[in-house]
C-alpha positions, 0 to 999 in steps of 0.5 A: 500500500502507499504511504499516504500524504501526511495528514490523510492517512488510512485507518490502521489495521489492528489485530487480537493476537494471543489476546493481546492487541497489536497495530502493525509495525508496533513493538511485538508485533513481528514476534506476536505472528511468528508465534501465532504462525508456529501454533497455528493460531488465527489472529482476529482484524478488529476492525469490527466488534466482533471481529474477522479471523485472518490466518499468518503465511510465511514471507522470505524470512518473516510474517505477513497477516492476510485476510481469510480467502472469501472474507475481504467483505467481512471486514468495515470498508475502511479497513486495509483487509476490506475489499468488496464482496466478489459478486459485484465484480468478475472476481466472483467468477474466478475465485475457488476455481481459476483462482484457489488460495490455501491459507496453510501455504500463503500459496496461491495457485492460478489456473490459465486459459492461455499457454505459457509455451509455444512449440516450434515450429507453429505459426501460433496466432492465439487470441488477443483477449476480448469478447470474442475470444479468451473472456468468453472464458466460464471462470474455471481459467483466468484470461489474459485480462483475467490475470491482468485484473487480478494482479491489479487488484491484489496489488492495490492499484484499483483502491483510492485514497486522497493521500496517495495523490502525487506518489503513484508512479511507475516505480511504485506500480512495478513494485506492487505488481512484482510484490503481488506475484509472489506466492502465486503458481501457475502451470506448476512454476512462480508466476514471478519468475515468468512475470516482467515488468519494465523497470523505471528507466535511468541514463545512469543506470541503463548499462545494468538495467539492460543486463538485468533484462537480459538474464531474465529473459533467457527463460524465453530464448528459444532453443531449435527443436524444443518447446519455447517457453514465454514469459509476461510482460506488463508494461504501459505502450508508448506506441505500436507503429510499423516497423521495418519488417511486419510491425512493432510495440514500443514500451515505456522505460524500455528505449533500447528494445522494442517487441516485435507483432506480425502482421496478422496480430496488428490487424486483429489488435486494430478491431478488437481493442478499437474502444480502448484506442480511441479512449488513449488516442483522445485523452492525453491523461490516459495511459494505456496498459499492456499484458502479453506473453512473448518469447525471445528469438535467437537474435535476441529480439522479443515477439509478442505472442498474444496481447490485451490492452487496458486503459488506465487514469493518471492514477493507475485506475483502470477504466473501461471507457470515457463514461468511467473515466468521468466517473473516477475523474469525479471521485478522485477529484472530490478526494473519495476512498473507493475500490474500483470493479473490474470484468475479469472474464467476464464480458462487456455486456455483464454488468458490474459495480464500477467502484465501490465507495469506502469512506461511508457511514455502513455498508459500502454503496455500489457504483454502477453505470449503465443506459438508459434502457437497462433491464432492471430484471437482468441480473447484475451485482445489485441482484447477488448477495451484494443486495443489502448495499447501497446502489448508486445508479448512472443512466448515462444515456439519459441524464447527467451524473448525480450527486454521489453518496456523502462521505462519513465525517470522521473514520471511527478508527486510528490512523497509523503514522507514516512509519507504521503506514511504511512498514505494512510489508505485513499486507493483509491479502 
């Protein structure tokens, strides 16, 4: 999580261990859940009365305490462990099934509907994520996109807080993304060790941060005769133009090399992300995010395998069009604490909550979009077991936005200092 600005700080998490009350980062605290790890002990987040069981999962040499799978909506809305209820988002298609944690482990193992290896000799032209193809997937495997969200999410880039204005760059996306495949499994290896992520890019530094992309690429240099296996890359475009031979993406932090895309995939790429093109090429605040998988040629030239795109605020907040991007334009302008929604696999058509608000009194209200003609009967979040929250409804095709639920006077917890926000290595999920 970030370090908000000082003043503006997030309610601090604090837990029943052993029965005694710890706050993370206090004295005792690391001692407290190396404990409670060795006696297989559950602490309790106290941000509710009666409180909300969590459980301790080794990391590196220490601790962290994480959420029970299934239980972030148990916890109050301001608290760090709370996220909202699955249904409301295309997470609730996943979990249990392309997404399994096991809470003995702290592992987290994730089933995918695209390959991670490509055999030679094939002119493997796989989908690009979409509609039509790999988010028609039924849940029990994670799209391209599907990953991608659910990286995002657990890395905390789709929560809001006035505090982390300012300091949500790159260099803090990166860190967060690569912090969140950790303990993740997939195709039976380390998501990490397959996941790239471009670091920050340093004249100074360019010579190293080259040698490091290269040692870590060498997984996906192909060898004649054998099976290539690919890697991830999350990167933001710079831009995706023709090249010399077929054509080429240009990723930010990353002028030395550029990925190579035949022509069949360009094409595609032009009809399939139209929507989220037109959304970047006509707002200069819009970054736009990419997830592929690629291998690396002998010469050393990295070619895109497959590829989804997605659309990000200047705030990392993803978006799926112009009508979101006013809607989060508003909130984080009215300095609102929310969590956004995201489909996952699902497809444009499924309704999901766009955000969800955190800084209100109760249950955290649902904000949903959709036309003027909606049909109110259809299922949507609003009609799971999310039914007892809040519902704010945008008719965007018929009338201007409306005025957005208040926010609570004051949070009814404590604040953490900057050094206790600092030290929450010991995230809760």
């Amino acid at each position: 999580m970030e370090i908000p600005a000082q003043g503006i700080t997030a309610p601090a998490a604090v837990y029943e261990i052993a029965g005694r009350r710890f706050e993370i980062g206090s004295r005792g605290f690391a001692d407290a859940i190396a404990d409670a790890h060795a006696g297989h002990q559950r602490p309790r987040c106290l941000c509710q009365a009666e409180g909300v069981e969590m459980y301790v999962a080794r990391l590196g040499e220490g601790y962290i305490v994480k959420r029970m799978p299934d239980t972030g909506s148990h916890h109050a809305s301001d608290c760090p462990s709370y996220e909202p209820p699955a249904e409301v988002s295309g997470l609730g298609q996943v979990l249990g099934s392309a997404i399994t944690e096991d809470p003995d482990t702290g592992e987290t193992t994730l089933k995918l509907d695209f390959p991670l290896s490509k055999m030679p000799g094939g002119s493997q032209m796989p989908p690009t994520g979409g509609d039509s193809d790999s988010v028609t997937s039924d849940g029990t495997k994670l799209s391209l996109r599907g990953l991608l969200h659910y990286l995002w999410d657990q890395a905390e880039l789709t929560r809001w807080h006035p505090g982390f204005a300012g300091k949500r760059t790159w260099a803090t996306v990166r860190r967060h993304l690569l912090q969140a495949a950790d303990h993740k499994l997939a195709r039976g290896d380390a998501l990490r060790n397959r996941l790239y992520v471009p670091e920050p890019f340093s004249i100074a530094e360019r010579e190293a941060i080259n040698a490091r992309r290269l040692a870590q690429w060498q997984h996906a240099v192909g060898v004649p005769g054998k099976a290539q296996h690919l890697m991830l890359l999350i990167g933001e475009v710079k831009e995706i133009v023709p090249a010399r031979y077929g054509f080429k993406a240009v990723v930010k932090h990353m002028p030395d090399q550029a990925f190579a895309i035949d022509e069949q995939l360009y094409r595609r790429l032009g009809r399939r992300f139209e929507r989220e093109l037109a959304l970047w090429g006509a707002s200069d605040d819009i970054h736009l995010v990419t997830i592929a998988t690629f291998g690396v040629g002998r010469a050393g030239v990295p070619a895109i395998q497959e590829l989804c795109l997605m659309p990000v605020t200047r705030q990392w907040l993803p978006v799926a069009d112009g009508f979101e991007k006013q809607l989060l334009d508003r909130l984080v302008g009215e300095t609102r604490c929310f969590v956004k929604g995201l489909h996952y696999n699902l497809g444009r058509g499924d309704r999901i909550a766009s955000a969800v608000l955190t800084d209100c009194e109760g249950p955290a209200p649902m904000l949903l979009i959709g036309p003027a003609d909606a049909d109110e009967s259809s299922p949507g979040p609003e009609n799971g077991a999310a039914g007892v929250a809040p519902i704010w409804t945008w008719r965007r095709s018929g009338e201007p936005m409306p005025p957005l639920p208040l926010p609570r006077i004051h949070s009814p917890r404590t604040a953490p200092t900057q050094a206790e926000q600092a030290s929450r290595t010991a995230r809760a999920g």
